[in-house]
C-alpha positions in Angstrom: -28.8 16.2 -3.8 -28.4 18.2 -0.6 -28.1 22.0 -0.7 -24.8 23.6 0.1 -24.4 25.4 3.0 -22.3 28.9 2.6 -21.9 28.9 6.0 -19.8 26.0 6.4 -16.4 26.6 4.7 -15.8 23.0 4.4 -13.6 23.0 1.3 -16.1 19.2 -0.2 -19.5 21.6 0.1 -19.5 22.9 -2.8 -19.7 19.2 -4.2 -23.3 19.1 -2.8 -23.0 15.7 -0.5 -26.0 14.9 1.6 -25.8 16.5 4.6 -25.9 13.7 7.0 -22.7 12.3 4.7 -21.1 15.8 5.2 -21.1 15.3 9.0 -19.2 11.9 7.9 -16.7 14.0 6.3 -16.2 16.4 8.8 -16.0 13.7 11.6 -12.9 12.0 9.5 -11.1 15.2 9.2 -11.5 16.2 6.1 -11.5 20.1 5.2 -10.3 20.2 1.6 -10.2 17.8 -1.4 -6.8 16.6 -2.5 -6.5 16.7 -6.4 -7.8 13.2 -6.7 -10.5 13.8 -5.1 -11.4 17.2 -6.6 -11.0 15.8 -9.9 -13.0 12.6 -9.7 -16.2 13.3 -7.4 -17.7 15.4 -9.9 -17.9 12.9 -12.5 -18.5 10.0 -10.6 -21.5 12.6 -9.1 -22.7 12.7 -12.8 -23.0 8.9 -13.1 -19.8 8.8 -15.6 -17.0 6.0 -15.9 -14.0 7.2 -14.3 -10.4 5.9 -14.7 -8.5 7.4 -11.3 -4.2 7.1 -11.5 -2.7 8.6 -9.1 0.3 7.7 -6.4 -0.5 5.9 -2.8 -0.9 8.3 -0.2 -3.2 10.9 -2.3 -7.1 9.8 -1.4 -8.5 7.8 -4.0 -10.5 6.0 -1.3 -12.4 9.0 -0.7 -12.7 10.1 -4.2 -14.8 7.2 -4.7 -16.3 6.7 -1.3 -17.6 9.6 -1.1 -19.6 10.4 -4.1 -20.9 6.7 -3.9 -22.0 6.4 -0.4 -24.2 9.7 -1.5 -25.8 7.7 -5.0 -26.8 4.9 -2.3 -28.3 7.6 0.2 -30.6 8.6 -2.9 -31.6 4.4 -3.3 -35.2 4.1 -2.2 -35.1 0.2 -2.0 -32.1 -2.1 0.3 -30.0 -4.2 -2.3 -26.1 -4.4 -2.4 -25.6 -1.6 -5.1 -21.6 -1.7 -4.9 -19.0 -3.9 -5.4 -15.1 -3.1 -4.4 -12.4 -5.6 -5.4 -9.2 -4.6 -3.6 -6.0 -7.3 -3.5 -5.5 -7.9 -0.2 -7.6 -8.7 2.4 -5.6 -5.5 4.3 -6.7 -3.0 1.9 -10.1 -4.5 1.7 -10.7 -4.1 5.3 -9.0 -0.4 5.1 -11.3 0.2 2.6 -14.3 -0.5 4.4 -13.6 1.1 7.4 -13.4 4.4 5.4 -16.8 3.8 3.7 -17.8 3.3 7.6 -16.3 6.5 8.6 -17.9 8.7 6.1 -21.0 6.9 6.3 -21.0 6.8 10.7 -24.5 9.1 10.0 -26.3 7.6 7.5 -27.9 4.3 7.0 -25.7 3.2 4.8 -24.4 -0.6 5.2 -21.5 -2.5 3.7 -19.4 -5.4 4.6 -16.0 -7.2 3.2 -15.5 -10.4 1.6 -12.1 -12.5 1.4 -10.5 -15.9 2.1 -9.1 -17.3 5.3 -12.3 -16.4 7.3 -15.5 -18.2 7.9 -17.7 -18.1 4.9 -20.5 -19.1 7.0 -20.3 -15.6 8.7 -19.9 -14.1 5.1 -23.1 -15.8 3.7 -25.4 -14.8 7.0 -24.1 -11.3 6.4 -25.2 -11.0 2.6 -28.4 -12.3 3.6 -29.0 -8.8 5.1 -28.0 -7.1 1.8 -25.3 -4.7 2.6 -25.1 -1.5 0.4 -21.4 -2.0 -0.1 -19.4 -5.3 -0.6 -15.6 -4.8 -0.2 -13.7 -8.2 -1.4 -10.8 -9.9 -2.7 -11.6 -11.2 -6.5 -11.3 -15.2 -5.3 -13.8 -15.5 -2.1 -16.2 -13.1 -4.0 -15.9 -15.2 -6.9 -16.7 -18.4 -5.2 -19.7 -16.5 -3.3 -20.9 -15.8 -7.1 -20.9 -19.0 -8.3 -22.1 -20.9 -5.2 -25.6 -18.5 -5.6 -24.7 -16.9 -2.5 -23.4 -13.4 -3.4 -26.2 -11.9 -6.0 -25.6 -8.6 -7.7 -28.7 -8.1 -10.1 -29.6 -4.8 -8.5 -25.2 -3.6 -8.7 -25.2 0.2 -9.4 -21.4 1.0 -9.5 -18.3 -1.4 -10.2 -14.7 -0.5 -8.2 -11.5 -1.5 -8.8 -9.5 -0.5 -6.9 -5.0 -1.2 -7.0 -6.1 -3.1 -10.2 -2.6 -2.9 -11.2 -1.5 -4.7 -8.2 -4.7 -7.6 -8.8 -3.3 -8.0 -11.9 0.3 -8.4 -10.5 -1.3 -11.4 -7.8 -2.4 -12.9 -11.0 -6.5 -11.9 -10.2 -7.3 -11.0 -13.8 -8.9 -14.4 -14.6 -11.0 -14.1 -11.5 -11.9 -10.3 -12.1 -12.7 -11.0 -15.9 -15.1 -14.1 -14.7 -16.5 -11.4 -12.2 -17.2 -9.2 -15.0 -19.2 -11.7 -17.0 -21.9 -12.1 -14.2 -22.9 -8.8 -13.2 -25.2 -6.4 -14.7 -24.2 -4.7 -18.2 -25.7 -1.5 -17.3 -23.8 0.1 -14.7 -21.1 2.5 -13.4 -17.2 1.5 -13.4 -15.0 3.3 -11.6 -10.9 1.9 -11.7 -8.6 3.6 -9.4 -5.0 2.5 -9.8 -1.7 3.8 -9.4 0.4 2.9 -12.2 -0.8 1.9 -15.8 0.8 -1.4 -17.0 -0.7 -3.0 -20.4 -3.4 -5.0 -18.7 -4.5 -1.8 -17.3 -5.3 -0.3 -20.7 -6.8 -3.6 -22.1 -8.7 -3.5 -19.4 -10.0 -0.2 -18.7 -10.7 0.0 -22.4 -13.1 -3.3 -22.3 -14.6 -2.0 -18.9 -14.8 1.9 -19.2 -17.5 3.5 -21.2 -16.4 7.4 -22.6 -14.5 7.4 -18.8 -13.3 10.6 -17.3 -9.5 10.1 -16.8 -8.0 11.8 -13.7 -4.4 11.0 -14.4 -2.1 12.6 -11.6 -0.1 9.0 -11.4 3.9 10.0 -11.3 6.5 7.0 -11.0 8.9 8.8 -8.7 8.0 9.3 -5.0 6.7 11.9 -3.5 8.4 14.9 -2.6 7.4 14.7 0.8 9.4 11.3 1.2 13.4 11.3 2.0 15.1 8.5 0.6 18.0 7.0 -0.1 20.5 4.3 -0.1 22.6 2.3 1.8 25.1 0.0 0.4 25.5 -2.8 2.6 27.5 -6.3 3.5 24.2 -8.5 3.6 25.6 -9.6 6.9 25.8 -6.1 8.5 21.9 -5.2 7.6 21.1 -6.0 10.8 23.6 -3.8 12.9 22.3 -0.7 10.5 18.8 -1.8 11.0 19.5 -1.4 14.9 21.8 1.7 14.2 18.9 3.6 12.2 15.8 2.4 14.8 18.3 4.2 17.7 17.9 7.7 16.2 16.3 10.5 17.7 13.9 11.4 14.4 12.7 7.4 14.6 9.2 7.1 15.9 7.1 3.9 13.7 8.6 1.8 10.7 7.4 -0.9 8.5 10.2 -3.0 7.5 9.6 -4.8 4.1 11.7 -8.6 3.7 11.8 -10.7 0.2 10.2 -13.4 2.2 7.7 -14.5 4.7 10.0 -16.9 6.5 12.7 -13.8 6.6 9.3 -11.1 7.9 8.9 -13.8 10.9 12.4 -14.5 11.6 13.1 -10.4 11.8 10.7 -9.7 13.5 11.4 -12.2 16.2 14.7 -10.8 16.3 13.6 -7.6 16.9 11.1 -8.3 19.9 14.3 -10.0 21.1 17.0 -6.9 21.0 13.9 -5.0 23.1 11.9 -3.7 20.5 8.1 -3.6 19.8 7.7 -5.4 16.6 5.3 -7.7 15.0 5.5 -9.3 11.6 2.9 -9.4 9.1 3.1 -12.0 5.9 0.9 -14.5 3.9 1.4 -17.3 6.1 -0.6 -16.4 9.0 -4.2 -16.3 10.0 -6.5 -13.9 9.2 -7.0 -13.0 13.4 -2.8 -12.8 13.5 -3.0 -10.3 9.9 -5.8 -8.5 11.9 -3.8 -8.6 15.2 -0.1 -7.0 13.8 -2.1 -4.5 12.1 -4.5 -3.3 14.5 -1.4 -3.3 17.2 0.7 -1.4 14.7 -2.2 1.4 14.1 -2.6 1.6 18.0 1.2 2.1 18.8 1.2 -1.5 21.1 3.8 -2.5 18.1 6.5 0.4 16.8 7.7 -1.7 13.9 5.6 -4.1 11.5 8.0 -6.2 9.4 6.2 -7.7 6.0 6.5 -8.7 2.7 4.6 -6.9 0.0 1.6 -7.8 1.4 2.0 -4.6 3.1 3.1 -2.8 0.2 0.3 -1.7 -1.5 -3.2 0.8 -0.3 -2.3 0.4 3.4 -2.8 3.9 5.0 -1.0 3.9 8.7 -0.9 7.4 10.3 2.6 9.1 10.9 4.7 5.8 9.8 8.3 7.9 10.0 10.1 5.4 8.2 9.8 2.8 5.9 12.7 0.1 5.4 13.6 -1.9 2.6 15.6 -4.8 4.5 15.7 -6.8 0.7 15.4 -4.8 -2.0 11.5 -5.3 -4.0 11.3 -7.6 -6.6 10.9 -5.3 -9.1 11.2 -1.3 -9.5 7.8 -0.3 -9.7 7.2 -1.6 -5.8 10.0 0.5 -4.8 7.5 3.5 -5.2 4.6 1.6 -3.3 6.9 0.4 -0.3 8.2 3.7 0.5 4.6 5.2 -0.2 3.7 3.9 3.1 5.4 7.0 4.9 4.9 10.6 3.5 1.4 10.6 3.3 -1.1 12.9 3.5 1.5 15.4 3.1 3.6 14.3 5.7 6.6 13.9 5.8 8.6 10.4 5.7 11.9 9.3 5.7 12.6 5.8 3.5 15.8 3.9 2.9 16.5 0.9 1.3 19.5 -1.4 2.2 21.3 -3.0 -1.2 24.1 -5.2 -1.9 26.4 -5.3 -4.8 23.8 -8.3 -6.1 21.2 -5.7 -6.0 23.1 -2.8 -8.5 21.0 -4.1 -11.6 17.8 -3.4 -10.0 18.9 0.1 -8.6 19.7 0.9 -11.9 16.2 -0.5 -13.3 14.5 1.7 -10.4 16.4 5.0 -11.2 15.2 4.3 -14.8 11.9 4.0 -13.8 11.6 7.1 -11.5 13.7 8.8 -13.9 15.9 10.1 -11.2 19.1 9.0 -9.5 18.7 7.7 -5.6 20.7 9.2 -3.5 23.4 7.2 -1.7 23.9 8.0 2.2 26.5 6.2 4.3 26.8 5.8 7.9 30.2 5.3 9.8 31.5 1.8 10.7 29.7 0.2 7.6 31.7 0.3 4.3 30.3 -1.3 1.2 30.5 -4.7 0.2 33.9 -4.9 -0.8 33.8 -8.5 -2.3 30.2 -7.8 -3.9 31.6 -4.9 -5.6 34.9 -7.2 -6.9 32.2 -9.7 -8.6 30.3 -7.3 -9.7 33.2 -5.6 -11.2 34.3 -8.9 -13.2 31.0 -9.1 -14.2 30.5 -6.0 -15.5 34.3 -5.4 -17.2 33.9 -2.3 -16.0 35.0 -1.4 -12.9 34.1 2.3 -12.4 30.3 2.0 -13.2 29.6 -0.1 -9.5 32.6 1.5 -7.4 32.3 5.3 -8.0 28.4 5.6 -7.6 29.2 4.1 -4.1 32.5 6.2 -4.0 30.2 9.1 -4.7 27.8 8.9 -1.3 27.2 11.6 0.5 28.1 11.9 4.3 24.7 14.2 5.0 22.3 11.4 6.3 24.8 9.6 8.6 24.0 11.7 11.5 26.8 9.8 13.2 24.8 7.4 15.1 27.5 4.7 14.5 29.3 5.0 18.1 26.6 3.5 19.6 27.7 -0.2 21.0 26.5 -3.0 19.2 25.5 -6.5 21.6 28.9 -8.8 21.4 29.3 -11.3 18.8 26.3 -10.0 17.4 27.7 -10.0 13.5 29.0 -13.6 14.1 25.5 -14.8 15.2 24.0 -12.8 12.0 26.3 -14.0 9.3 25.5 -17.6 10.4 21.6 -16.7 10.8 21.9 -15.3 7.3 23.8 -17.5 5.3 20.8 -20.3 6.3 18.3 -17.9 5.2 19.7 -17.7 1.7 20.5 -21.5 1.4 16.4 -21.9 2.3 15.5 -18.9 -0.3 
């Protein structure tokens, strides 16, 4: 282990990282550990199990990176030491470039693993025996059992948004994963939330683990957000209405579905703005493309499905939208994690219909809090949602007054603006196909 330097007031010295892995931190931007990181880089230092919750946006990458990249600088002999599972081939290549970052003065060596790409390149690239393996669970699982990917020498096990793996349905895969690698070694499980299979499996996996638990189901405080009830046919002119403001710079859009990601963000290139969509159906060079445009600034807007929800750090993103409301509440808290981080600040705001009032209420349960409801002028709420919902219901005060109730505060009166002609008529018969193909 390196010796500290009083000199530098680099807030991660006193953690006593190699100094070559120091300049790594330094280079990145780092100055002071966030309480993730503070919390777990000791004990992962110390060799222990860790078990990391805490929210998107707070540097759980780094708490792990870090003290791992510094265990491998102390390796004598070149084997691949350590194995990151990550859901999405996204995260696992954001995930990588951060080991990269920190690691830009050492000689450490990693590389990531996942489907749609040549496994030919993947296999010639293991032959050289990386330090670090970033993958998703099923192409490093099919390395495994085609003899291709060995880990005999594996140091440290990651996990990392295992509650999301276990959401894609990965936790066959992981447990296979499990079975062939070495018994003695260190397992480190970040994750943001703790769902059942979490426990199970952190209790099989973790030996006497040090738990950093700093998880919290509402959104940061750093994010603004609210709703907007809204005709499904009029998303569109307040998507437009909301992307005209002076405090919009970047947004990631989320959709329910691929088709409606491609579609909207066609439409959007269309009316003049620089979008791209991002969504399971295309190649891994068109994934790589939308996102590496969308960090450079050639694209303003990404528009995906929950691909994008989850891990995916994009600098100074000043607004997420949720065109469709998630499929469950716990994603509302991921989605809109994708602004406000770092301790930025982020503005979010999700777009609901009166189908959607039984999963707002699920959500507000969940963050334990009630959402607040903004209007804007020229869009009124669903009038004939909010009649069915009414007979529904029997009750019809419950739907009507918490719309009744919204504030006027995050309007900002941008509804003047002109909207292009017949523009709602084209929509509500662009729409109605989209939920007939649903």
């Amino acid at each position: 282990m390196s010796t500290p330097n009083s000199n530098d007031p680099n807030g991660f010295t006193p953690f006593g990282l190699h100094k070559n892995l120091m300049r790594g931190v330094r280079a990145a931007g780092y100055e002071n550990p966030r309480p993730i990181q503070a919390e777990s880089i000791p004990a992962i230092l110390e060799g222990r199990d860790v078990l990391g919750l805490a929210q998107t946006g707070t540097g759980k990458t780094a708490a792990f990176a870090l003290p791992v990249i510094h265990h491998i600088m102390n390796q004598t002999t070149r084997e691949s030491r350590v194995l990151v599972l990550a859901p999405t081939r996204e995260l696992a290549n954001q995930i990588a470039e951060e080991f990269q970052t920190f690691s830009q003065y050492t000689d450490v060596t990693g590389m990531t693993i996942y489907g749609g790409v040549s496994m030919g390149n993947q296999i010639s690239s293991l032959r050289r025996r990386p330090d670090v393996i970033v993958g998703c669970p099923g192409r490093v699982l099919d390395l495994m059992q085609q003899g291709h990917l060995k880990l005999n020498s594996l140091d440290t096990l990651i996990l990392d948004e295992a509650d999301h793996m276990f959401d894609m349905g990965f936790l066959p895969d992981i447990k296979k994963i499990l079975s062939r690698l070495p018994k003695n070694r260190q397992n480190l499980l970040f994750s943001a939330t703790m769902p059942k299979d979490i426990r199970h499996l952190a209790t099989d996996l973790l030996s006497d683990p040090h738990v950093v638990e700093l998880a919290d189901k509402a959104p940061v405080s750093t994010i603004d957000h609210a709703l907007y009830r809204i005709p499904e046919k009029r998303k569109r002119d307040l998507l437009h209405v909301i992307l005209d403001r002076d405090d919009f710079d970047s947004a990631i859009i989320f959709t329910r579905t691929k088709h409606r990601a491609k579609r909207l963000a066609d439409q959007l290139s269309k009316a003049g703005h620089r979008s791209a969509a991002l969504q399971g159906n295309m190649s891994q060079s068109q994934r790589d493309r939308a996102m590496r445009g969308f960090r450079e600034r050639t694209f303003d807007i990404l528009v995906a499905t929950d691909i994008a929800a989850r891990g995916l750090d994009v600098e100074k993103v000043s607004h997420v939208i949720n065109f469709d409301v998630p499929n469950t509440p716990e994603a509302y808290t991921h989605r809109i994690g994708r602004t406000g981080r770092s301790e930025r600040e982020g503005i979010a705001f999700t777009f609901v219909t009166g189908e959607d009032i039984g999963w707002v209420r699920a959500t507000e349960r969940m963050i334990g809090s009630k959402i607040e409801r903004r209007r804007e002028e020229g869009f009124e709420p669903d009038q004939e949602a909010r009649s069915s919902s009414r007979s529904k219901n029997g009750n019809g005060r419950s739907n009507g007054s918490r719309s009744g109730s919204s504030r006027s505060n995050g309007s900002r009166s941008n509804g003047s603006r002109s909207k292009p002609k017949n523009s709602s008529s084209r929509k509500s018969r662009g729409q109605s196909s989209s939920r007939s193909r649903r």
